[in-house]
C-alpha positions in Angstrom: 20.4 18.8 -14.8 17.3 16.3 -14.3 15.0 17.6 -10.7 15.7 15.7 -7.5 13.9 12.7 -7.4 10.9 13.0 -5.1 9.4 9.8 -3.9 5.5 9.4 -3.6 3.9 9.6 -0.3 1.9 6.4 0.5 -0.5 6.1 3.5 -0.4 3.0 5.8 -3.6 0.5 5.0 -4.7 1.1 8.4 -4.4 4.9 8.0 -6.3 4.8 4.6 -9.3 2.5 6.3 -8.8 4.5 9.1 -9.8 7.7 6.6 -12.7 6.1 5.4 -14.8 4.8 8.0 -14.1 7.7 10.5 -17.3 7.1 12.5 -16.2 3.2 13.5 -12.7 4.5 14.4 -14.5 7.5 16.6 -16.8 4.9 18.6 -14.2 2.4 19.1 -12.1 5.3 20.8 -15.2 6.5 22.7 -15.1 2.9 23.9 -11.4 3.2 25.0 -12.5 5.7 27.1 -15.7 4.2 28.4 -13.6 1.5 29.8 -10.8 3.8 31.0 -13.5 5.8 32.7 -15.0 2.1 34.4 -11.2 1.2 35.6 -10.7 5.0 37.1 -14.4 5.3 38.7 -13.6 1.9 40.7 -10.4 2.0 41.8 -10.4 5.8 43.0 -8.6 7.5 45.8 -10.0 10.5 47.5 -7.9 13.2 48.0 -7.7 15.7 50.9 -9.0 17.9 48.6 -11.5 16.3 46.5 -13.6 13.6 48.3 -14.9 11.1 45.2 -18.7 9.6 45.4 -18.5 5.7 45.7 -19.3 4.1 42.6 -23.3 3.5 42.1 -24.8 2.5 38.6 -25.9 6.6 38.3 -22.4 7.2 38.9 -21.0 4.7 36.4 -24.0 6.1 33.6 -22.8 9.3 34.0 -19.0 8.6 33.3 -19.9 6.5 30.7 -22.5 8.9 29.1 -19.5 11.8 29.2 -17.4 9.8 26.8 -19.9 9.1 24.3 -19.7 12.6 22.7 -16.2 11.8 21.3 -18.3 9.3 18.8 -19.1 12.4 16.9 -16.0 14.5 17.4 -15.4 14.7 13.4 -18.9 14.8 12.4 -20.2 17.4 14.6 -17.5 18.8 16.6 -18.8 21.7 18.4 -21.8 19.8 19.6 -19.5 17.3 20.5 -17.0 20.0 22.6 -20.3 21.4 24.0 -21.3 18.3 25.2 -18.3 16.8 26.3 -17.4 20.1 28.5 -20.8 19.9 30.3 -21.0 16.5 31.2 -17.5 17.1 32.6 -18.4 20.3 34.7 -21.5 18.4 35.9 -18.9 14.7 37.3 -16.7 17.5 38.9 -19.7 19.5 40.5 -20.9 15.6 41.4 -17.4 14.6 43.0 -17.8 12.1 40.4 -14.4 10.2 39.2 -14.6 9.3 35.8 -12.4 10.0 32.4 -11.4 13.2 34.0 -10.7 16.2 31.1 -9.5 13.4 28.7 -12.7 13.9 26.2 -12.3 17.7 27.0 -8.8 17.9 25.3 -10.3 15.4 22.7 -13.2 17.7 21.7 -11.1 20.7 21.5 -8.4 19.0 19.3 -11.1 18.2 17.1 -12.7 21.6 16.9 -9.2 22.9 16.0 -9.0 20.3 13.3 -12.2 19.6 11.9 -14.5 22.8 11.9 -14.6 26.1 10.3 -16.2 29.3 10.2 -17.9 31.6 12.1 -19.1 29.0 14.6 -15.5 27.1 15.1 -14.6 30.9 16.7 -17.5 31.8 18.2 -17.0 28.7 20.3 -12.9 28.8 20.8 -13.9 32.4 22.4 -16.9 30.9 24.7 -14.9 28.3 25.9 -12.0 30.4 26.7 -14.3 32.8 28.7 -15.7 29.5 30.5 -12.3 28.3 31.3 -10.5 31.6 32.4 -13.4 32.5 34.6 -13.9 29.6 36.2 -10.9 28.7 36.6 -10.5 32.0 38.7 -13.6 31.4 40.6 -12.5 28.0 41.8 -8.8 29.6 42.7 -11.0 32.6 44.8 -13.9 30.4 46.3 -11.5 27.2 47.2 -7.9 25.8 47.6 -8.4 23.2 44.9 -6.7 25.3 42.5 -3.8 27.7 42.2 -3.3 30.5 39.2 -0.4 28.3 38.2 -2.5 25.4 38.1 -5.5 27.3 36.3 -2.4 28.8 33.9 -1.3 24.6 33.1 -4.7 23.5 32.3 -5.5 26.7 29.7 -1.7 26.2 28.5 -2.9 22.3 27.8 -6.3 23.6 25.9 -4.4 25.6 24.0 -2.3 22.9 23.1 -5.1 21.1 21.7 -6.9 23.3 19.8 -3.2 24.5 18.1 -2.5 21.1 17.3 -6.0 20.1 15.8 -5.3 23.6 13.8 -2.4 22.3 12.8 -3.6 19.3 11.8 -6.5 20.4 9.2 -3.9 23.0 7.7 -1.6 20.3 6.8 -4.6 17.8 5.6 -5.7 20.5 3.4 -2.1 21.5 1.8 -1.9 18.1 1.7 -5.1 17.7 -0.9 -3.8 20.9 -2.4 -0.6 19.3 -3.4 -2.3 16.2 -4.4 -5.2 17.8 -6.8 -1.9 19.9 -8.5 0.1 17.0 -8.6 -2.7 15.5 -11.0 -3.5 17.7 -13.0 0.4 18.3 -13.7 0.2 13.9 -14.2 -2.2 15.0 -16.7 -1.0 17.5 -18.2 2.2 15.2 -18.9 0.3 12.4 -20.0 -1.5 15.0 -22.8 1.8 16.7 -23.7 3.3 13.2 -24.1 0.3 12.0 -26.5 0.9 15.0 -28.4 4.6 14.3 -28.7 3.6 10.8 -30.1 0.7 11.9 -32.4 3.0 14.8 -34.0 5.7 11.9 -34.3 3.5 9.3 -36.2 2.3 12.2 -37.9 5.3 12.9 -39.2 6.1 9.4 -39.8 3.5 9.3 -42.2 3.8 12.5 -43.8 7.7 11.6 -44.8 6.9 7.5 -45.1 10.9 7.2 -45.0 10.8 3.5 -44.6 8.8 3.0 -47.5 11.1 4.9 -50.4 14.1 5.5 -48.4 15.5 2.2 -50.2 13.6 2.7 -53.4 14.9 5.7 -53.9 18.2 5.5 -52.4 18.6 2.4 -55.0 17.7 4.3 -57.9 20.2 7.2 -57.2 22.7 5.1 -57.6 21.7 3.0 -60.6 21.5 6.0 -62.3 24.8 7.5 -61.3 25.9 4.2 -62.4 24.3 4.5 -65.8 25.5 8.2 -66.2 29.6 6.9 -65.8 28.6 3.7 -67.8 26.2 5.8 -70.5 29.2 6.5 -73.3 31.5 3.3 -72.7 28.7 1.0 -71.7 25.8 1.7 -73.4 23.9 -2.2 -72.6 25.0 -1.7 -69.3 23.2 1.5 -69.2 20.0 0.2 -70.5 19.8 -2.4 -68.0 20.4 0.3 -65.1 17.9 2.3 -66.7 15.0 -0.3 -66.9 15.8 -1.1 -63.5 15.1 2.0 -62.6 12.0 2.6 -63.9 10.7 -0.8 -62.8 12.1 0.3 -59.2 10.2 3.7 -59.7 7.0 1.8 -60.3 7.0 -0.2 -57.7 7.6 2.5 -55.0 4.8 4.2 -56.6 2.5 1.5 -56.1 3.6 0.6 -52.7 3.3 5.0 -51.6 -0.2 4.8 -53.3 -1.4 1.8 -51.3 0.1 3.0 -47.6 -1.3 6.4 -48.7 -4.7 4.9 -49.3 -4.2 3.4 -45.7 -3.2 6.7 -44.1 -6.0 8.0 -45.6 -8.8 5.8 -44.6 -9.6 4.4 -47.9 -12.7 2.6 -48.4 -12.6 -1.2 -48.6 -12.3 -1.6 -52.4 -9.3 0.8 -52.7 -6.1 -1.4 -53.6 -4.3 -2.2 -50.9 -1.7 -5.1 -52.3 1.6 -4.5 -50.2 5.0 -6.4 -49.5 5.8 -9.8 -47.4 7.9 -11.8 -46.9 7.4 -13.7 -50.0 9.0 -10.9 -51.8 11.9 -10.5 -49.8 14.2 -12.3 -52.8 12.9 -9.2 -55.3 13.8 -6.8 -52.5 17.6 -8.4 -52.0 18.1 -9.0 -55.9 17.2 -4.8 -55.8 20.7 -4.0 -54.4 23.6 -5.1 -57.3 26.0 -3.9 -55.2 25.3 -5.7 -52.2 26.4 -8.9 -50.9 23.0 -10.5 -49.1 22.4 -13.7 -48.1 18.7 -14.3 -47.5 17.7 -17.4 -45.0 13.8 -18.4 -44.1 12.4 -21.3 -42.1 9.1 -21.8 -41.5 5.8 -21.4 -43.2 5.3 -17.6 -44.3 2.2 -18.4 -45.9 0.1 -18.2 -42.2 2.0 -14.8 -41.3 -0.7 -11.7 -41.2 -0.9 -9.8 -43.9 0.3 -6.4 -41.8 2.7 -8.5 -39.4 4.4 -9.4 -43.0 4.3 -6.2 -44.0 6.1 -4.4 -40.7 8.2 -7.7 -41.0 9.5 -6.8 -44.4 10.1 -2.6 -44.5 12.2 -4.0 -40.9 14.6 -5.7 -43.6 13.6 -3.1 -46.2 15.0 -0.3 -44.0 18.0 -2.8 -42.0 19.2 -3.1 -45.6 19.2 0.3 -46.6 21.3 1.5 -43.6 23.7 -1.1 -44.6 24.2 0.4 -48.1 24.7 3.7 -46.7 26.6 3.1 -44.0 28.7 -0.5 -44.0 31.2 1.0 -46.2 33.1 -1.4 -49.5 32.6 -5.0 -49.4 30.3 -5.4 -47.2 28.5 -8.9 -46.3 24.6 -8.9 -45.0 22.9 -11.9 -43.3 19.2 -11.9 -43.5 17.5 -14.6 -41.3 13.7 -14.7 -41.2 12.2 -17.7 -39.0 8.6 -17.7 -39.0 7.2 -20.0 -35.8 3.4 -20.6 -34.7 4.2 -18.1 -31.9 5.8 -15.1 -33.3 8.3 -14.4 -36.3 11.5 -13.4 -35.9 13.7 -11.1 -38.4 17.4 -10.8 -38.0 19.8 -8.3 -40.4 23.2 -8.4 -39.6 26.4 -7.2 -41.2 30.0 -7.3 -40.9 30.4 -3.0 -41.8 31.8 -0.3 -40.4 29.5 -0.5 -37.2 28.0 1.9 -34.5 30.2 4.9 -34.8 30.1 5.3 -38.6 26.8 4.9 -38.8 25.6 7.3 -35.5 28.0 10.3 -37.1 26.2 9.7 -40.6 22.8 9.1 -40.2 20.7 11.6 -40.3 17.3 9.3 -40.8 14.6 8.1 -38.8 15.3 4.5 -39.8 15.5 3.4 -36.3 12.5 4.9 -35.1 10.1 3.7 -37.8 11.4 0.3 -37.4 10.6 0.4 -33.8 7.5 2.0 -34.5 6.1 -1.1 -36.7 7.8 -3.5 -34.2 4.9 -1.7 -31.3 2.6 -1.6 -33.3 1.3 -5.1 -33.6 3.1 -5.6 -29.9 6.9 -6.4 -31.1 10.3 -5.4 -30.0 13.2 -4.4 -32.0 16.8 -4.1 -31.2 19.9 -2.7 -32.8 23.4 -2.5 -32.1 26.8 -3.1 -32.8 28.1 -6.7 -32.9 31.1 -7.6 -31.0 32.7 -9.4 -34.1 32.4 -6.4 -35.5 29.1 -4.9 -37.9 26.0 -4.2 -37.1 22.6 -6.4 -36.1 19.0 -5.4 -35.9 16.7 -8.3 -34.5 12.4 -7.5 -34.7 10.2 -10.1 -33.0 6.7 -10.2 -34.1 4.3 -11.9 -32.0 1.6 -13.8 -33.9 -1.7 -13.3 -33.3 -4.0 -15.8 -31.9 -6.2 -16.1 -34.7 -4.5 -16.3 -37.7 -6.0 -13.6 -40.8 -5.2 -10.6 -42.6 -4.8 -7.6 -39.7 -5.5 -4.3 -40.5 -2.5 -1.7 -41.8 -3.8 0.8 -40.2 -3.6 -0.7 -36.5 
């Protein structure tokens, strides 16, 4: 059973800017609260309890100046937290109005979620000895506060630095799951380099499209001349020299792809099929009915796109031997434009199911193989009249000239 789909996690633009210019995000929330601090210090209410200063431009420096520690909250948190709790106990201590404990519970979110160490709990334990005690102090030396008040506003700190916590623990699973989620992309992208290496490999080391036919030809010309040797003995001949010529040939054509496989120098022979000698390849077969078609001129097709071009119709005809059963009828079309040449085998056999039970090649494969390599397609299926069909499209290059075997 294939593993549940899991869809990729993708961060909003804004976050991902947001991520990396931290600094500019920081001051522009300092600012918020500069201004929030500006609104609140002039449009105060006193309270029977708390009697606020009237606003004066010390008054309005010092609100202003408590909010600016938020600017380094990821940078240097604890400074920041320092800074922002003193500047706070000294508006209260003022009767000053101004961003109240809103860059407190900033500075202590951000010392949960962006220090670590020694110092992040040195300065969770000072602060919570700060808080508790004064908190108590203020509850004993005035009515401002109650223990249930004093209780809320620790509960709220606590909420702060849990969350920030919370935060950098999931940021940092978050990395973890990312820096294992490429190697494992990596590790797949090796394995499947391997798997394609070890299958050109093995390509190479069988060569199937290049004597499958040869070979599969010459089996039966000689089973042909062995029934025919006693009551036939011309006929026999005839299969006979045909053979050897066909053994020849294939062993011209391994030695040359051979020499390619095997980085041959420059003056090792490398003379090779095209499509000019597709009439010798479809004469090959006696017992098959071909009819061959070209259009175009053949004469500006690359020497390897020819090549792929022709071991295409090599191997389409081979399968069609094998597999397309008594009588069967082949239509080779080979059209040859200035943008890309196109080879079509198709025959009226026994089709897909026939030929998918009794195969046991890698026909298929190689053809599709050639076809990518010089940036083709291939197709191959059953026709609906009936038969079989294998279209190649080969792409000419821009610059018309010999291309290399090897690519």
């Amino acid at each position: 059973m294939a593993p549940f789909p899991v869809r990729p996690y993708r961060e909003w633009p804004a976050v991902r800017w947001g991520r990396a210019h931290a600094f500019i995000v920081d001051i522009g929330f300092a600012g918020v609260l500069v201004a929030f601090s500006i609104v609140v210090h002039f449009h105060q209410r006193s309270t029977p309890l708390v009697d606020f200063r009237d606003p004066a431009w010390w008054t309005i420096a010092l609100g202003v100046t408590a909010c600016l520690p938020i600017a380094w909250r990821r940078s240097h948190p604890i400074p920041a937290v320092v800074a922002a709790v003193g500047f706070q106990i000294l508006l209260e201590s003022l009767r000053i109005n101004g961003p109240g404990w809103l860059p407190v519970y900033v500075a202590i979110y951000s010392v949960g979620a962006h220090s670590y160490g020694r110092a992040r709990l040195i300065t969770a334990v000072l602060l919570t000895a700060l808080f508790v005690g004064g908190g108590i102090w203020i509850v004993i030396d005035t009515d401002e506060l109650t223990l249930i008040g004093v209780a809320a506003f620790l509960a709220s700190v606590a909420v702060c630095f849990f969350v920030g916590d919370n935060m950098r623990r999931r940021r940092r699973e978050i990395s973890d799951l990312a820096a294992r989620a490429e190697t494992a992309e990596r590790e797949r992208e090796l394995l499947a380099s391997r798997r394609v290496a070890d299958e050109r490999t093995r390509i190479a080391r069988e060569l199937h499209d290049v004597v499958a036919h040869s070979v599969s030809v010459m089996v039966i010309q000689a089973a042909a001349a062995h029934r025919n040797l006693d009551r036939d003995r011309e006929s026999s001949e005839t299969l006979l020299v045909n053979i050897e010529e066909t053994g020849r040939q294939t062993m011209r054509e391994l030695r040359s792809i051979l020499g390619v496989l095997r980085d041959a120098d420059d003056d090792a022979p490398t003379t090779v099929p095209i499509l000019g000698d597709l009439d010798a390849l479809v004469t090959s077969i006696p017992d098959l009915d071909v009819r061959l078609e070209r259009s175009g001129s053949m004469d500006a097709v690359p020497v390897g796109v020819a090549l792929a071009a022709y071991r295409v119709v090599q191997e389409a005809l081979t399968n069609a031997h094998r597999h397309g059963g008594p009588n069967v009828v082949v239509e080779v079309d080979v059209l040859c434009g200035a943008e890309r040449v196109d080879v079509t085998v198709s025959d009226n056999g026994r089709g897909a199911s026939t030929r998918a039970a009794e195969s046991t090649g890698y026909g298929l494969l190689g053809m599709s193989e050639r076809a990518a390599a010089f940036g083709g397609t291939l197709s191959a299926g059953p026709r609906r009249t009936g038969g079989w069909r294998v279209k190649a499209t080969f792409p000419m290059p821009s610059a018309p000239g010999v291309v290399d075997l090897a690519s």
